[in-house]
N, C-alpha and C positions, 0 to 999 in steps of 0.2 A: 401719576394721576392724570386723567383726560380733561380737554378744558368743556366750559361748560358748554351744551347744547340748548340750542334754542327750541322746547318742545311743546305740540299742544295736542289734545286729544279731538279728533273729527270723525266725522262720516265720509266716508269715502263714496263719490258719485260714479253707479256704473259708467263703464267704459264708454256703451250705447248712447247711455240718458250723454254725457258729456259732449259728444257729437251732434247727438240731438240739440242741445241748447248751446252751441257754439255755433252752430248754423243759420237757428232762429236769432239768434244776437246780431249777425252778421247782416241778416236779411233787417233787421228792427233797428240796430243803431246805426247813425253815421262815421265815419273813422274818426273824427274829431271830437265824438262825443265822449272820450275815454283812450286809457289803456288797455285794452284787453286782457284778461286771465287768460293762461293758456291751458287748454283743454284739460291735461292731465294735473294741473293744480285746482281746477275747478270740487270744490269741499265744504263739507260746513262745519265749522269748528264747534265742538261743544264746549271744552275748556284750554283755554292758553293760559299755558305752564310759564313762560316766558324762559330766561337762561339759567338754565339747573342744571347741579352737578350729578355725576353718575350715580353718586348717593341718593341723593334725591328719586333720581330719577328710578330705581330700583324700587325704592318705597311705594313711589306713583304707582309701578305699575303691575306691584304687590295686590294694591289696593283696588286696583281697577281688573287685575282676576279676581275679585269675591264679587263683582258684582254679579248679580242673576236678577237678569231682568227679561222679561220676554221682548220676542222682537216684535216688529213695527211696522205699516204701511206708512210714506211719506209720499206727499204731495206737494210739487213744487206749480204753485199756481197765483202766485203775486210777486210785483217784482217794485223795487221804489230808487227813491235818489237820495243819500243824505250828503247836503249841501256841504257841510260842516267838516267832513271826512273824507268827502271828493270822490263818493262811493255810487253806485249802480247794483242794484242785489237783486237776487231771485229770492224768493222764500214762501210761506205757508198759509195761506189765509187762516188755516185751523192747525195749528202747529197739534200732531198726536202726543196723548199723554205718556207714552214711551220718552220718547224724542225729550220731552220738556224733565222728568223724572230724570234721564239718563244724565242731563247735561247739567242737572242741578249735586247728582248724586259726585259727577267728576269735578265739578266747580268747589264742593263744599270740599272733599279731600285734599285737591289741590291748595283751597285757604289752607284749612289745617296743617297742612304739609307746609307753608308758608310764602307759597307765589301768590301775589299779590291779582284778586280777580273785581273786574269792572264791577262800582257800584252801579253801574246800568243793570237794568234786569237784561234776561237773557233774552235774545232776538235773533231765532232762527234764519242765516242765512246765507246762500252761495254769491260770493261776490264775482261781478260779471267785468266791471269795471274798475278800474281805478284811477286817481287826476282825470277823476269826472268834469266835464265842460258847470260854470254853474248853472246852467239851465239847462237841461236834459228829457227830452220827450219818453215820458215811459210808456209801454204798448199796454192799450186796452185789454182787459179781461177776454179770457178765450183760451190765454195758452195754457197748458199742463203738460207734466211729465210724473207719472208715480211708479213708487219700486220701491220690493221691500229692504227695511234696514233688516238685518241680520247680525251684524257685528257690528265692532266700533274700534277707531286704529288710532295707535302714539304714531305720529309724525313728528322728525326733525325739519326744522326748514333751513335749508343751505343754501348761501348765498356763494356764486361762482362766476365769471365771467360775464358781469353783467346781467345773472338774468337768478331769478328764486325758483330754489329745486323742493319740493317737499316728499322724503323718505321715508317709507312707512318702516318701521321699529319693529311694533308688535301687534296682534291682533288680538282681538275678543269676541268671539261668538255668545249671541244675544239667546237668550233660552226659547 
């Protein structure tokens, strides 16, 4: 038997868009105002699974090929600080009703299936920072990046040498 995997379901940010907003971050924050994400973990998670066994995890993602939902333009054009989590986030002024449907559709499975999911409602977004300073300038309106979602990916997150790897699993094409 395999041990368990630490897994969550996201959006995967093009390659492009990733450079794109790793530059603008660079050029907006100071180096003391955070951690950095590093480009290719830059994602938005729709549901975290947390550590599940391959059983589990087989069901998951049974369950997340039936879904048929059409795909989706996303817009990443707000970004904020939460104090509390030491976080720095990109996300949606108008989060799409894809995007919101998708991520309620993997959250409620996920319960049922029996990982435990934030009684927070769900809040679209890519985390830019993290061991946020606690007082943090966020940049004024103006910036965006859009692209369409298409699919949606199971990620393991692996932890190695000091640093978090996230593996995409498997894929799902959006209708």
């Amino acid at each position: 038997m395999s041990e368990p995997k630490r897994l969550f379901f996201a959006l995967e940010i093009p390659a492009a868009i990733q450079q794109q907003v790793i530059q603008w971050r660079a050029a907006q924050f100071a180096p003391e105002a955070g951690r950095p994400i590093a480009a290719a973990n830059l994602h938005l998670t729709l549901a975290f699974l947390g550590e599940i066994s391959e059983q589990k995890q087989q069901t998951l993602m049974t369950l997340a090929g039936r879904i048929q939902q059409p795909a989706f333009t996303l817009t990443l054009d707000d970004a904020g600080h939460w104090p509390r989590s030491r976080v720095v986030w990109l996300g949606s002024r108008q989060p799409p009703r894809g995007l919101l449907q998708l991520a309620n559709l993997l959250r409620a499975q996920a319960a049922r299936s029996g990982c435990h999911q934030s009684a927070q409602p769900f809040h679209p977004h890519v985390t830019l920072l993290r061991n946020a300073a606690p007082r943090v300038a966020i940049p004024a309106p103006g910036f965006h990046w859009t692209f369409p979602v298409t699919e949606f990916v199971l990620y393991a997150s692996q932890f190695s040498q000091g640093r978090t790897h996230y593996q995409p699993l498997e894929r799902w094409s959006l209708l």
